[in-house]
N, C-alpha and C positions, 0 to 999 in steps of 0.2 A: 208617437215619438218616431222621427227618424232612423231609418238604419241603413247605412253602406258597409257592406260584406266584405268583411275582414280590417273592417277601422274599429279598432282599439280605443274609447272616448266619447265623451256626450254627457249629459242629455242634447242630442241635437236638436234643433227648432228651426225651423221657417224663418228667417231671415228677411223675406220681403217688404216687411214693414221698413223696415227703414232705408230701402231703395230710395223711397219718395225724399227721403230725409237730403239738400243740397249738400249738407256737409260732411254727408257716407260718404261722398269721394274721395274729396281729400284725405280723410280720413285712412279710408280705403287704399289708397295710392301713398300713404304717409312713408315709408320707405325707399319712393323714389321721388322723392322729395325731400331732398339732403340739403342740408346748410340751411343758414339763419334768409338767406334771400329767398329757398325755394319754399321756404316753410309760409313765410311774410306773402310771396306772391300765391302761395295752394290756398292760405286760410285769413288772410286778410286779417281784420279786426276780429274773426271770430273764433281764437284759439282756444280761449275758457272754455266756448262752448262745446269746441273739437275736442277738447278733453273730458269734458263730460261726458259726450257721446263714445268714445275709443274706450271708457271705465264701462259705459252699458254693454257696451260690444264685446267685454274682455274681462264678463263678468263669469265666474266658475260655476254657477247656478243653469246657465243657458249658453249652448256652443250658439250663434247663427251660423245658418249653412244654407245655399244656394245652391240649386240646380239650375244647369245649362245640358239642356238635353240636343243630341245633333240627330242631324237625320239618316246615319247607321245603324241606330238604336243605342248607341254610348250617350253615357250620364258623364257630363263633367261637375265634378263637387267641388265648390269653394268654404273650409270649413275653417269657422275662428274656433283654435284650438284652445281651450280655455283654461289647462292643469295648471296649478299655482305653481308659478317657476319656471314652466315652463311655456308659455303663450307663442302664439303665431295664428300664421294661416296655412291650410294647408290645402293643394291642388290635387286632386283626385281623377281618374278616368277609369269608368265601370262598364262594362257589357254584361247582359243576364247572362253569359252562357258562360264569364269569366265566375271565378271560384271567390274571388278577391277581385277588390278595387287597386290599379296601379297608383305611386304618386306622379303628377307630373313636373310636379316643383313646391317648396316649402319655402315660406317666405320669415323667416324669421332670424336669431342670431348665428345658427347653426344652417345656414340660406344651401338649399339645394337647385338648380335649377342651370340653363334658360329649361320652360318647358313647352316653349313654340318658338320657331321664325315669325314674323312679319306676316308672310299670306298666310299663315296656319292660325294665325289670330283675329284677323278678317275675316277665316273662313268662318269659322269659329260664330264670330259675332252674327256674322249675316245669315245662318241658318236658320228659318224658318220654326217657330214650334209653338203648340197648343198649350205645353206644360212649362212648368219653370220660370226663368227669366226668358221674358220672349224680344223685349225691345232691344235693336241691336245694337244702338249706343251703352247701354245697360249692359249688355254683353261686353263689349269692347272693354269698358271701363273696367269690370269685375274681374276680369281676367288678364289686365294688361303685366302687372304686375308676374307675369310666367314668361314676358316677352327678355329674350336675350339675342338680338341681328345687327350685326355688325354690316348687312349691308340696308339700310332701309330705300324705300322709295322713293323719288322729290314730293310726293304730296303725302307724307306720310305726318307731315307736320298739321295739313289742312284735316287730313280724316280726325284725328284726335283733337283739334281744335274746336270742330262741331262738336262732336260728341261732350267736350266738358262744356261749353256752350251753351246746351242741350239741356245738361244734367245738375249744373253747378252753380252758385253762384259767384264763381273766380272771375274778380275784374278784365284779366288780361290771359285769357283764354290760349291764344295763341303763345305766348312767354312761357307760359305751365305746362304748354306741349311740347315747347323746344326742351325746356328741362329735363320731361317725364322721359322725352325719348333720347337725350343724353347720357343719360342713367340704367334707367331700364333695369330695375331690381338692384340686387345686389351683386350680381354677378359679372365678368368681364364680360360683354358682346360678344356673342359666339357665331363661328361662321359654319352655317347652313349648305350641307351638301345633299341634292336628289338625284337617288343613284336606284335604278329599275325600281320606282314607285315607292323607295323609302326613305325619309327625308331624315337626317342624324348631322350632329354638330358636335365641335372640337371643344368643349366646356370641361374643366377639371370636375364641374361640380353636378354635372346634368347626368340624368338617366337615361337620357337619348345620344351620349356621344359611346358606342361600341368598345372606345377604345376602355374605358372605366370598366374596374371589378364590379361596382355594383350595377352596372347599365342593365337597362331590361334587357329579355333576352329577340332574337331575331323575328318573330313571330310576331310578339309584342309589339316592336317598333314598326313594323308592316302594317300591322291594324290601325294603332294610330295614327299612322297617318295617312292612310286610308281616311279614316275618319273625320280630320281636322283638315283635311281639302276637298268635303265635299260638298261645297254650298254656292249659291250662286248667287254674285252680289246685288242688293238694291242700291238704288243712284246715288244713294250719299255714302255708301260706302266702296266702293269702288277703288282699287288700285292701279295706276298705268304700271 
């Protein structure tokens, strides 16, 4: 059985079986994926089935949980939280020398977040690793949902377009990107400031914006983003 240090919840499980599954994305992504058009273009004809799958996934018997491990030695956990009443996902960030797991966003009705910029989700993806989720469309996808940047890139619509491309069976690939990065969770688009090597944003609801009572504290946010910039990208995922 899985365990992350100081997460309250489980039985955790492996999750990867259902990577391979096309309709874990949408699925996965189903919260920035609002309204009755974005739903029709994420899952096409195949909603029933999306719904079958989101009841396996949000089953109280078995959390799934995802590791994305970076090359600082930090574990990013993506866990479906499964307490009857209270379901979500939730975003974790672990180092062994840490006592506790930080969150770095919660994606549910109670939504905490953004818990990256734009390059800190790139970086993120494109990280090399032997363990965990290693494919970095795989990556990109799993974790998109933490993204809240209000300034994004001109090609920020193409990187996301392969990657569902890649992963999905969604007809109109490029449509679902403009969507997904229209939205971008639940939270307002938060603007991203790197100030002596610590990146933090103006979000009422993020753990990264200093100004909030409950923000990590300065140390924390140093680390992290230490962490979530240090990768170097392959050709398809690349930012100008």
């Amino acid at each position: 059985m899985l365990k992350i240090p100081g997460y309250d919840g489980g039985p955790l499980v492996e999750g990867g079986a259902y990577l391979d599954e096309p309709l874990f994305w949408p699925v996965h992504l189903g919260s920035c994926l609002r309204g009755e058009d974005a739903q029709r273009a994420g899952f096409g004809a195949d909603w029933d089935a999306a719904m079958e799958l989101y009841r396996a996934l949000s089953a109280e018997r078995e959390w799934p949980t995802y590791t994305v491990p970076l090359r600082s030695g930090h574990i990013i956990y993506v866990v479906y939280r499964n307490f009857d009443g209270d379901r979500g996902v939730d975003y974790l960030i672990h180092h062994p020398t840490w006592p506790a797991a930080e969150t770095l966003a919660v994606d549910d009705g109670h939504f905490m977040g953004p818990g990256m910029a734009w390059p800190e989700l790139l970086s993120a993806a494109r990280q090399p690793s032997a363990k965990g989720v290693d494919d970095p469309d795989a990556r990109l996808l799993l974790l998109f949902p933490t993204l809240g940047d209000a300034l994004l890139p001109d090609d920020a619509n193409t990187v996301l377009t392969s990657a569902l491309s890649a992963l999905t069976w969604i007809e109109e690939p490029a449509e679902v990107a403009t969507m997904l990065l229209q939205n971008q969770g639940q939270w307002e688009p938060a603007h991203w400031e790197l100030a002596d090597g610590v990146r933090t944003n103006d979000g009422n609801h993020s753990f990264r914006n200093p100004a909030n009572t409950f923000a990590l504290h300065e140390g924390r946010l140093r680390e992290i983003s230490d962490a979530l910039n240090a990768g170097e990208a392959p050709d398809h995922l690349t930012s100008g």
